[in-house]
C-alpha positions as CSV (number, residue, x, y, z in Angstrom):
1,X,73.0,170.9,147.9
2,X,73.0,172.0,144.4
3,X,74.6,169.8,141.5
4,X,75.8,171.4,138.2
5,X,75.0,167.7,136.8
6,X,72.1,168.3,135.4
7,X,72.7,171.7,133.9
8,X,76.0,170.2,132.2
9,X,74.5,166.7,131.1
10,X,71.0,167.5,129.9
11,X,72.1,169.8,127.2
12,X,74.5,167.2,125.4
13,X,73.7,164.3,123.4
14,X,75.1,160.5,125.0
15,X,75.5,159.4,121.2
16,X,78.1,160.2,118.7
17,X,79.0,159.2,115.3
18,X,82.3,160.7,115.8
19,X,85.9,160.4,118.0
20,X,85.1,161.2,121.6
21,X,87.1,164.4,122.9
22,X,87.5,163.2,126.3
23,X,88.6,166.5,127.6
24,X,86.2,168.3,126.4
25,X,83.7,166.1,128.4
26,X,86.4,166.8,131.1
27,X,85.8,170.5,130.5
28,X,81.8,170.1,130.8
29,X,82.1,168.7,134.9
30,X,85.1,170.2,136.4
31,X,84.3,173.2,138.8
32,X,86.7,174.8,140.9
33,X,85.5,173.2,144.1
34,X,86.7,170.0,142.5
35,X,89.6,168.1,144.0
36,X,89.5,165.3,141.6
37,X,88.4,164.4,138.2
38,X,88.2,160.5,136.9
39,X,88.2,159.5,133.2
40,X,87.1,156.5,131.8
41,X,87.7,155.5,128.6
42,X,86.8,152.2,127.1
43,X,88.6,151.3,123.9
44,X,88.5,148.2,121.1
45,X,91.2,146.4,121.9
46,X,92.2,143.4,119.4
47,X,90.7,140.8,121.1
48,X,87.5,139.1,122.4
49,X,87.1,135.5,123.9
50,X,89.9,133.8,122.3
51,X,89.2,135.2,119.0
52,X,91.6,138.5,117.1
53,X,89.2,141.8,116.6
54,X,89.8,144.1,113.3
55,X,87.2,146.5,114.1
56,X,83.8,146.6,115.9
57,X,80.7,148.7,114.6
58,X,78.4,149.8,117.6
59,X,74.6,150.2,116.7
60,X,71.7,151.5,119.0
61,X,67.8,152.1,119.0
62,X,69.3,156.1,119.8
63,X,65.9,157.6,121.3
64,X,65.9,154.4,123.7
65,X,69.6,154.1,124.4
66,X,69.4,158.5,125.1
67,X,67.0,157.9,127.3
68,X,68.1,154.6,129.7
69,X,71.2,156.7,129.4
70,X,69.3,160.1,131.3
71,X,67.7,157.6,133.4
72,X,70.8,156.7,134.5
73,X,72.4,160.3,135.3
74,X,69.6,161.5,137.0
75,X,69.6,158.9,139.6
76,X,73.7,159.5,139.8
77,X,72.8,163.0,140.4
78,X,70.2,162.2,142.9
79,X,72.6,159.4,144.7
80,X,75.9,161.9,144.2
81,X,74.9,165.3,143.9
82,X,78.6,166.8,144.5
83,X,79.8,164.8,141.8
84,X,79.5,166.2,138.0
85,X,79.1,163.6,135.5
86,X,79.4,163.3,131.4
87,X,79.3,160.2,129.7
88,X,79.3,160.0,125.6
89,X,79.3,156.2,123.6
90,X,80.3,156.4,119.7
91,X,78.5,154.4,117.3
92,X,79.7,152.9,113.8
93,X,82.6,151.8,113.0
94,X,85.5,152.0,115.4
95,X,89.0,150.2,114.9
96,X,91.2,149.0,117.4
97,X,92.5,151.3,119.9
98,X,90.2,153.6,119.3
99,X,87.3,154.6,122.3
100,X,83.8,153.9,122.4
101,X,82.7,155.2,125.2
102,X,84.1,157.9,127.8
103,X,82.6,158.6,131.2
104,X,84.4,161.9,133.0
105,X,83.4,162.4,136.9
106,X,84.1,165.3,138.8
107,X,83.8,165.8,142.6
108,X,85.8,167.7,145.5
109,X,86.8,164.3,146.3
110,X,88.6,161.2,144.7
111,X,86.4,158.5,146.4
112,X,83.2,159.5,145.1
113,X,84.1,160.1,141.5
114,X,85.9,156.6,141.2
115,X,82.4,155.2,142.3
116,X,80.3,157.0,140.4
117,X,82.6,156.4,137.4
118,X,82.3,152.7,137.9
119,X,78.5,153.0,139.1
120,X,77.7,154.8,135.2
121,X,79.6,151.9,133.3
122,X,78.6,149.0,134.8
123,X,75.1,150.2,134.7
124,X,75.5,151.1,131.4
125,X,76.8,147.4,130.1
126,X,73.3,146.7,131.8
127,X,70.8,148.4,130.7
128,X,71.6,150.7,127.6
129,X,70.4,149.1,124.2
130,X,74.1,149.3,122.2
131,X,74.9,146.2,120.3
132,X,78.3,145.5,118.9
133,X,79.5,143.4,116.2
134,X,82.7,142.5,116.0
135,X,84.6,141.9,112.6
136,X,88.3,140.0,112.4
137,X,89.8,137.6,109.9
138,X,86.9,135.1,110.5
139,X,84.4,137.2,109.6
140,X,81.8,139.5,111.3
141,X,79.4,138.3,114.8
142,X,77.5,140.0,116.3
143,X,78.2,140.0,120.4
144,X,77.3,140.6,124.0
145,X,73.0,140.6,123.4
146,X,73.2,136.6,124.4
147,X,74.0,137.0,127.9
């Protein structure tokens, strides 16, 4: 079966340095065979482990983090070839509210892009080199690359 995925993902960059238009990624996957379309969009939100969030500046090792990122749509296209992925992360500064990351999936049906929508991020959290540091009232830490 042929997938558009590749011919819609490998020509766009996963990093950005500014806002993330998620309809335009939701532009780049829908076809009109498509039934559904999911869109994920993770956001700063005020707050992290007990302790109030101002802002949070994302950082990466970009040639690494582009290519874990590929690595991880082309084995979504090979697992879910009639689904239609984009995913973009921002880096820098970002305040509250605003998104860091959005993830469209498109598919002729709902059930598939759900799960490959959640399949993308929580791979993502795993293995893409982005690092976060999160600034509030108490000052500036950097987070997440203990665990």
């Amino acid at each position: 079966m042929f997938s558009v995925l590749s011919v819609v993902i490998n020509s766009m960059s996963y990093l950005t340095d500014a806002p993330i238009d998620s309809q335009e990624l939701v532009k780049r996957v829908m076809r009109p065979s498509d039934g559904a379309c999911v869109v994920f969009e993770g956001v700063v939100r005020d707050h992290h482990e007990g302790k109030k969030v101002e802002s949070i500046f994302y950082d990466a090792y970009r040639p690494m983090a582009e290519k874990e990122i590929q690595r991880i749509i082309d084995d979504i296209n090979i697992r879910f070839p009639q689904v239609a992925a984009a995913v973009v992360h921002r880096l820098g500064k970002l305040k509250v509210g605003e998104a860091s990351i959005v993830i469209a999936c498109a598919s002729p049906h709902r059930g598939e892009a759900f799960e490959v929508c959640r399949a993308i991020i929580d791979r993502f959290k795993q293995t893409v080199p982005i690092w976060k540091k999160e600034r509030g009232p108490d000052g500036e830490e950097w987070v997440g690359w203990q665990k």
